[in-house]
N, C-alpha and C positions, 0 to 999 in steps of 0.2 A: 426356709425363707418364703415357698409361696405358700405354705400352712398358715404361717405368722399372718401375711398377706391378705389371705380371707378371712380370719379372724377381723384382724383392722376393719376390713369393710365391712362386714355384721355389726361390727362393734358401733362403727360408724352410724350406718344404716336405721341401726336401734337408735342410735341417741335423736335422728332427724325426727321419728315416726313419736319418742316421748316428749320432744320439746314440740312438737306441730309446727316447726316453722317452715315447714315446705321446703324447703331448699337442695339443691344436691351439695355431697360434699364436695370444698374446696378444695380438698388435696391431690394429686395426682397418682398417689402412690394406688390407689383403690383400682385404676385405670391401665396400671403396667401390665406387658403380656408378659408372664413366663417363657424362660428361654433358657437352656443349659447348653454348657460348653465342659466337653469333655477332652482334659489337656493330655500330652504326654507323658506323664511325669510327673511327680511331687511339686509342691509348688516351688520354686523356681525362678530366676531371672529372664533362664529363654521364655517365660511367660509374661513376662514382665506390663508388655500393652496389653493383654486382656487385664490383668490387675488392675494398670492403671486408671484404662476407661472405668473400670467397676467404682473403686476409691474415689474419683473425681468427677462420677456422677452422670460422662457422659452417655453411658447404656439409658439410664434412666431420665437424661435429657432427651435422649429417642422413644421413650413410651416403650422401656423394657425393665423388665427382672431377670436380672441372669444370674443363673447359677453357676459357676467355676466347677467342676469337679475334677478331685486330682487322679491322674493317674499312675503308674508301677509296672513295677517288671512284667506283671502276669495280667494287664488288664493290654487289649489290642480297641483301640478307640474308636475308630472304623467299624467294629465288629457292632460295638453298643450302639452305633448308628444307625443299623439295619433292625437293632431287637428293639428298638426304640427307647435303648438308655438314655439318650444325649440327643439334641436338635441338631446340634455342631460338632465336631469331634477336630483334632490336630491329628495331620500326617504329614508326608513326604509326597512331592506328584507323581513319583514312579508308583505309590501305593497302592493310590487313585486311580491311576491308569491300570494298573493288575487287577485290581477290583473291578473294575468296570469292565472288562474282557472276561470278569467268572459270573458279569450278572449280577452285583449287587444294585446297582446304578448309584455311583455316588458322584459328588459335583465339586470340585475344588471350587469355594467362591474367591477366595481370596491368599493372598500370600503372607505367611507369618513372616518368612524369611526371602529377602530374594537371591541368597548366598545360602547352601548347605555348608553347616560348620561340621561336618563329619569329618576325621580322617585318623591317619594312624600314628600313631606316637611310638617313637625309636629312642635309646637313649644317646645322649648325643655323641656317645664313641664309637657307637656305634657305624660300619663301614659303609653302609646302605644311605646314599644321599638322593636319590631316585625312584619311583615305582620301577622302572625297570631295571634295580638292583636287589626287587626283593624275590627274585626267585629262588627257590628252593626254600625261603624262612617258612615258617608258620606263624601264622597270626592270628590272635585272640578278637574272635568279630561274632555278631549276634550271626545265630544259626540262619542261612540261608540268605544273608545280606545280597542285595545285586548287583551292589558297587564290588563285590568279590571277586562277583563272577564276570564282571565285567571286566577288573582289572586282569582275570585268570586269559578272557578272550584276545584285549588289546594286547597286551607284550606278552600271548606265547608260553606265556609260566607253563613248565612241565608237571615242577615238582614241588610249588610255591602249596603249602595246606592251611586249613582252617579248623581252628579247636574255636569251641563254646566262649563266649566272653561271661565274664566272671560279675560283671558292674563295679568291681574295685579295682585298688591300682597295686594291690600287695602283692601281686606276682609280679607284677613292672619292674618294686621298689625292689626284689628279692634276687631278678633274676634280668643281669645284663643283654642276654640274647632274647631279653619279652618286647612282643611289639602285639599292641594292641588298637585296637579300633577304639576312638572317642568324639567326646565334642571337644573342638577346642577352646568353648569356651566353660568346660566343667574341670574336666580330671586334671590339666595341665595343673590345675591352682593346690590340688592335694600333692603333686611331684615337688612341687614350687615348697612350699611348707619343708619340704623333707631335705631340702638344699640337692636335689640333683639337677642336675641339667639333660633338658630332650631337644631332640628336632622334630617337628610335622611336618608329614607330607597331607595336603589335603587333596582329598577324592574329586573336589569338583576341579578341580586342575587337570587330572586326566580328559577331561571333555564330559563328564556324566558328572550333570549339572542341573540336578531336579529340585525344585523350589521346595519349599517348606510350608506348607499350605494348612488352612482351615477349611472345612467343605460339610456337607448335608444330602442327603438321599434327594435325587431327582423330585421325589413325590412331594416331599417336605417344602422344597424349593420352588414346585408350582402351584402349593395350595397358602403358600404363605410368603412370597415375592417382597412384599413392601416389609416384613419382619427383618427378612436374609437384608433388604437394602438396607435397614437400621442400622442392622446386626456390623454389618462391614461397615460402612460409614465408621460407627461407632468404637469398632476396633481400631481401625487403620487411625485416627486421632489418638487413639488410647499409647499405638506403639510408637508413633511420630513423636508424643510429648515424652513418652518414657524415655527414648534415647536422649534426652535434651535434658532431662531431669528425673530420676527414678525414685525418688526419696521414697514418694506416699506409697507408690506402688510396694517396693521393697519393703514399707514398714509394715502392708499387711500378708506380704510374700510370709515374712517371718511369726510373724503371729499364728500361720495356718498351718508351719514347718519349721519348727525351733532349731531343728537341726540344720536348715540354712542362715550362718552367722551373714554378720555386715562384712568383714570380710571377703568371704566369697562371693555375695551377692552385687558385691562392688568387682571382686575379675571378673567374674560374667559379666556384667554391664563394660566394661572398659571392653573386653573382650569383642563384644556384639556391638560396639563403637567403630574402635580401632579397626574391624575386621571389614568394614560395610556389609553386614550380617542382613539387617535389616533392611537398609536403605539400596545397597547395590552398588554401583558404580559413579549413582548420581547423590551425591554429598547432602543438595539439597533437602533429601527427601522428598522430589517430587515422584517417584514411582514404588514408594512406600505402599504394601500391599496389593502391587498393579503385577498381569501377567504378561509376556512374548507371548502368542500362538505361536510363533519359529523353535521357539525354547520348548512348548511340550511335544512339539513334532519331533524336534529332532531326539528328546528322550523316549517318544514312544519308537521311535524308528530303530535304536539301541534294544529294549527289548523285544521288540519285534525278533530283529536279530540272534537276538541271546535265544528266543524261543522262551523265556520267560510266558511274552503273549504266543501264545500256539496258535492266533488265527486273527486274522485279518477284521481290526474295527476302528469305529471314528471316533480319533484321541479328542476332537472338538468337543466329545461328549461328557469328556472327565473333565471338564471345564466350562467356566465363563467368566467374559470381560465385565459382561453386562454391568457389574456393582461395585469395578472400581476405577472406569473412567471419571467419572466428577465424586471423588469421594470428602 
């Protein structure tokens, strides 16, 4: 996209300098700054308001080019932040907050989610109707998850373990004592298909309740200020209208990932509705993309705890307000 980009403007450039008419060009497209965003995941519904800003133009009503790129099991997005793959990257604020205590310096600007949709999925006959009945099970959760270990701290679990998560649900479908770590707004819709019935329990219901954030390296953030302002502005419209209406966005979700049908792309969206995923507790959408400081204190104060952080730093730093009080 920005090869294409500067092509256009040479292309441009040359036609002013052969007719002589002096003029700059009209378009604005000559004048976008490139900007990439590097997602979690394949494309996607949880991505849905970056799509949509892109689709309907408002990145580029902010004097930007954004690149989406997608992400996968084996790409860590955070990481491409620091080697300088991606301007922006999607993570978790516990992420953020770990990072920032090993010295990456990176910045949450904004909130994808102000509801983590992680939790773990039982089948529904199963006896376990609370986190503190799942001691002794084993559970299928990415290696080294903190909501684990944190659930391992709060109730005590002696002998509650953890195997490898697999990204499928064919050991779920296969095997009545599987309980696995998900989102609830992906895997429940493959069980669903298959006619079984599950219960979730979700992880922010314990009290470890880390936002779902988009963010950029300290440096990035003070050499290009009015970009990041775009940049969130731009999103947080993007995910505001997607929950209101997802069509355009989902119809170029699918084009970029054939493998997410209309279908799915419609539970996710119901899902990240229904759930206040997005919006939070206030229906309105007025703290769409906004952060608590209370809210990442009290999760850095949880790792703290966990020893997760091994040492003492200012969580005000894997953060700011600054770009999404008047968004």
């Amino acid at each position: 996209m920005i090869l294409r980009s500067l092509i256009l403007a040479g292309t441009s450039a040359a036609m002013v300098l052969l007719t002589g008419c002096g003029k700059s060009p009209t378009s604005t497209q000559t004048q976008l700054i490139p900007v990439s965003l590097q997602t979690d995941w394949y494309p996607q519904a949880e991505h849905g308001g970056f799509y949509n800003a892109l689709v309907k133009g408002y990145y580029k009503e902010a004097g930007l080019d954004v690149t989406i790129l997608p992400g996968g099991p084996n790409i860590t997005p955070t990481k491409l932040l620091v080697t300088g793959g991606a301007n922006f990257a999607m993570d978790s604020g516990d992420h953020v907050l770990v990072s920032d205590a090993e010295g990456l310096g990176l910045v949450a600007v904004g909130a994808t989610m102000q509801q983590d949709p992680q939790a773990v999925m039982l089948h529904a006959e199963d006896p376990a109707a609370r986190f503190e009945d799942l001691e002794g099970r084993t559970i299928a959760a990415v290696p080294g998850a903190i909501w684990f270990q944190y659930l391992i701290h709060k109730f005590g679990f002696k002998n509650t373990k953890e195997i490898p998560a697999t990204f499928t649900v064919a050991n779920f479908l296969h095997d009545p004592q599987y309980i696995q770590q998900i989102f609830v707004t992906s895997e429940p819709f493959y069980i669903q298909k298959e006619g079984q019935k599950i219960k979730i329990l979700l992880i922010k219901d314990t009290g470890y309740a880390p936002y779902r954030v988009f963010c950029c390296t300290r440096d990035y953030l003070e050499k290009n200020r009015d970009v990041v302002q775009k940049f969130v502005a731009a999103s947080i419209r993007g995910w505001k209208d997607y929950i209101q209406d997802p069509a355009a966005a989902d119809a170029e979700i699918a084009k970029r990932n054939p493998e997410m049908n209309k279908d799915q792309m419609e539970f996710s969206w119901k899902a990240l509705k229904d759930g206040g995923f997005v919006y939070g507790p206030d229906p309105s959408g007025a703290t769409t993309g906004k952060f608590e400081a209370q809210r990442w204190t009290d999760i850095y104060k949880i790792l703290r705890e966990l020893n997760v952080i091994t040492k003492d730093i200012d969580p005000t730093q894997a953060y700011t307000l600054d770009f999404t009080k008047n968004p």
